[in-house]
C-alpha positions, 0 to 999 in steps of 0.5 A: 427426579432426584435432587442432589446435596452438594455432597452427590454434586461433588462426588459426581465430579469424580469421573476420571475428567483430565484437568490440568493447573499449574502445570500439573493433573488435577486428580480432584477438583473437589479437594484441590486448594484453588479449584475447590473454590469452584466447586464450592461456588457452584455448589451453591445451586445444590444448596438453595435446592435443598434449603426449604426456605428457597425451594418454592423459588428454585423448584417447581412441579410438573404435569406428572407431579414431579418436582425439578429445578425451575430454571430447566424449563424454557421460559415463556413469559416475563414472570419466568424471566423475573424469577429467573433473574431472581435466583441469579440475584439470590445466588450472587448475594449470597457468593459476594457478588459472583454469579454463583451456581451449577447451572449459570452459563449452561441454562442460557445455552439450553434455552438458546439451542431450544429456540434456535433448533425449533425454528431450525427445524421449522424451516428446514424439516430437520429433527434437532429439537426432540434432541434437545429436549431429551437432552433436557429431561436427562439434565432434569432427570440427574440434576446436572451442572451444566456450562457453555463452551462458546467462546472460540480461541479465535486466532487471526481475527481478521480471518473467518474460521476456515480461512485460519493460519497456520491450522484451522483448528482455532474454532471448533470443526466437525473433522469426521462424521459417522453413522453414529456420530461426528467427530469434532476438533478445536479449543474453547476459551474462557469457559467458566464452571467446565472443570465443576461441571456434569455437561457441557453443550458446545455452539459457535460463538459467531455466523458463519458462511457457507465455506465455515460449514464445518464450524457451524456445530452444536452438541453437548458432551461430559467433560470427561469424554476420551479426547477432553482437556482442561486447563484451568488459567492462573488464579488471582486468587493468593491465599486461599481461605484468608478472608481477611486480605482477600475477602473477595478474591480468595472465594472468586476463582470460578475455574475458568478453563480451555476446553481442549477437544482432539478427536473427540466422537459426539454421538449423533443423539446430542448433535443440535446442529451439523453444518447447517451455516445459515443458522449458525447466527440464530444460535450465538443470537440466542444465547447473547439474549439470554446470557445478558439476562444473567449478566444484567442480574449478577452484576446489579447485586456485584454493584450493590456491594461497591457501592456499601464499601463506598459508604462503609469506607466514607463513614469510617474515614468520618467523610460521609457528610463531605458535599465531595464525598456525597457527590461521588457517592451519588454518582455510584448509587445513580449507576447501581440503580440504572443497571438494576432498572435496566436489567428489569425493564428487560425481562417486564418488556420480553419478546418471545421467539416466533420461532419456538415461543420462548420468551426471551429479555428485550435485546435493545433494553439488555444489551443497553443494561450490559453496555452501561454497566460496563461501560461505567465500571472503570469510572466506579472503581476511580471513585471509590478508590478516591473515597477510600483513600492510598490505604488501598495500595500499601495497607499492612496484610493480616499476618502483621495485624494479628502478630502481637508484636505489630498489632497495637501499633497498627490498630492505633495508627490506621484507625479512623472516626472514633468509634469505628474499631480499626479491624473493621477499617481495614476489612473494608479497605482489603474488599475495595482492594478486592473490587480493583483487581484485574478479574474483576474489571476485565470480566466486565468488560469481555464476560457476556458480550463485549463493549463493541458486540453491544454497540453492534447490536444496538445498530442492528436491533434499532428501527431506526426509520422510527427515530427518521419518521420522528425526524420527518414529522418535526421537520415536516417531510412528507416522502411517502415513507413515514414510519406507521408509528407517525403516520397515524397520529393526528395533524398538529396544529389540529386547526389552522389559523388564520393570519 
């Protein structure tokens, strides 16, 4: 197979795709000033590619000898996951914390349809995997950038799909089929990396009833496909290339989009499922599985920058041997490292599915590393805001700190502990500033699942006639419903003593 430069990745993109920004087409994603960044964001995996220092990591071999990217093969094991988990922390250290990459969300969905296909097929003699993998080998065979497109636009939220007002359009439905395909209308949300991708696989985001047959409906599709719109939100992103006041947000603008489908035809060949309700589950199940895994990776190298901006900026204000300052800095350091170990013990403790025998993070543990990490993260951002101070919200921009003008009066009166050069206070005030804005903070709440979707799953995925069975031994029930884990351990006392 042949493994694209970054350059090959770019010029791929150049494919007619109608994106929309600001009220404007978008000719090129390559070259515009906003979604450049991007296309420079994704354009990372190409580069770790084709960098012998990472290729051992990135790349593997298979039975024919042939090398492709790792992260195509449907893992089967804790040492997958961990690798995996691996090149997604490589890649965020390496974008400041961003989940860098061509492949972020879209491997996620490929390993979900694997899974979800097989055992589809499995019970209902269906024929969807051998799609889904020539899908793959396609995927392999290019070297593709590939996204989700999961995240319905909703409407009513109260409302199942087919039951929306005042059109049924909210969720992506097949309106047609032919023998050659189904024709599908609807609008996808928030779909990070579509404007800077080769392919998009499309799946529901929820279960479905019998009645929201037409919603039950996965495939994969380029995003220049007649019928596709893109629009890309407003960035947070002020000044593209001004490292200095945005070291952060002028590299972050992932190009988000709506992905907009008006009668658009899906070959048959890439449909992976087609009304078939009662799986519709399996396959949002899935991909929350495998997407935490990315989440719970990505953030714990996010959190490591937070917490050095944390320490930087107690230093260069001469407060880290404060006992206040080291307590906040406790604190944020207990919670980088919880999610780190949380994130882990999920991929070292994996389940694999009965169903395909793909191995997939422990729902119970990731869904606890993502709930955690987000749940704390307003919490983290009082903190360092606390340790760095007001300067956060009023400090001069870089326009008047390199104007001669205004420079030495500034380079005195904002520098700090004697030996600390005032630039460099004031570089790690701009990325506690960064670190605060709105991208950052509601992402982490909604991206990959959000704080109710983990509360749901802890409910579902608990047995919780172990924790009744701890319960009825302590307090000495005996109903003949004791959980096999209490049932076979021994009486205690192992003796009885007479009085």
């Amino acid at each position: 197979m042949t493994i694209k430069t970054p350059e090959q990745y770019a010029e791929s993109l150049k494919d007619g795709r109608v994106v929309y920004f600001e009220g404007e087409r978008v000719e090129d994603v390559t070259t515009h000033p906003y979604l450049r960044v991007g296309t420079e964001l994704c354009a990372m995996d190409y580069v770790f590619c084709n960098d012998p220092r990472y290729r051992s990591l990135f790349m593997e071999q298979d039975e024919k000898g042939e090398s492709h990217h790792f992260v195509f093969r449907p893992p089967e094991s804790a040492e997958d996951l961990l690798k995996r988990r691996e090149i997604i922390q490589l890649m965020a250290r390496t974008c400041n914390g961003m989940p860098g990459g061509a492949k972020f969300t879209g491997i996620d969905a490929l390993h979900a349809v694997t899974a979800a296909c097989r055992g589809m097929d499995k019970e209902l003699g269906s024929s969807y995997a051998p799609r889904v993998e020539a899908f793959r080998n396609m995927c392999e065979e290019k070297d593709a950038a590939v996204v989700v497109a999961m995240t319905d636009s909703k409407g009513d939220r109260s409302l199942r799909p087919s039951k929306q007002k005042p059109h049924q359009d909210y969720y992506v439905r097949i309106v047609d089929e032919t023998r050659d395909g189904i024709v599908v209308r609807g609008a996808k949300a928030h779909i990070s990396g579509a404007p800077q991708c080769n392919e998009m696989i499309v799946m529901n985001c929820r279960a479905m009833r019998e009645d929201d047959k037409d919603y039950a409906v996965a495939f994969a599709i380029p995003p220049n496909t007649k019928g596709i719109t893109l629009i890309a939100p407003a960035p947070e992103l002020v000044e593209e290339g001004n490292y200095f006041d945005y070291p952060i947000v002028s590299r972050l603008y992932a190009a988000d989009a709506l992905v907009i489908f008006d009668d658009v035809f899906v070959p048959m060949d890439r449909v992976f499922m087609k009304g078939e309700w009662q799986f519709a589950g399996s396959f949002a199940y899935m991909f929350g599985n495998f997407h935490r895994l990315s989440s719970d990776s990505y953030k714990a190298a996010e959190l490591e920058i937070l917490v050095g901006a944390a320490a930087l900026i107690a230093e260069y204000n001469g407060l880290e041997k404060s006992p206040l300052i080291q307590d906040k800095l406790s604190w944020l350091i207990w919670y980088a490292e919880t999610t780190e170990a949380l994130g882990k013990a999920a991929c070292q403790n994996c389940v694999t599915d009965p169903g395909s025998g793909v191995a997939h993070p422990n729902p119970m543990i990731s869904n606890a590393a993502k709930f955690f990490f987000a749940d704390n993260y307003h919490q983290a951002l009082k903190l360092i805001q606390d340790i760095a101070g007001g300067l956060v919200a009023t400090i001069p921009s870089s326009k008047d700190y390199f104007n001669p003008e205004t420079h030495d009066l500034i380079d005195k009166y904002l520098g700090g502990k004697e030996g600390v050069p005032t630039e460099h206070r004031m570089r790690v005030v701009k990325l506690v500033k960064d670190l605060s804005c709105i991208w950052h903070m509601v992402a982490t709440l909604h991206a990959e699942g959000s704080l109710s979707a983990q509360r749901l799953s802890f409910f579902n995925l608990c047995d919780l006639d172990r924790y009744k069975g701890a319960a009825k031994r302590a307090a000495g029930i005996e109903d003949g419903k004791e959980h096999p884990l209490y049932s076979s351990l021994p009486r205690f006392p192992t003796w009885t003593w007479k009085r």
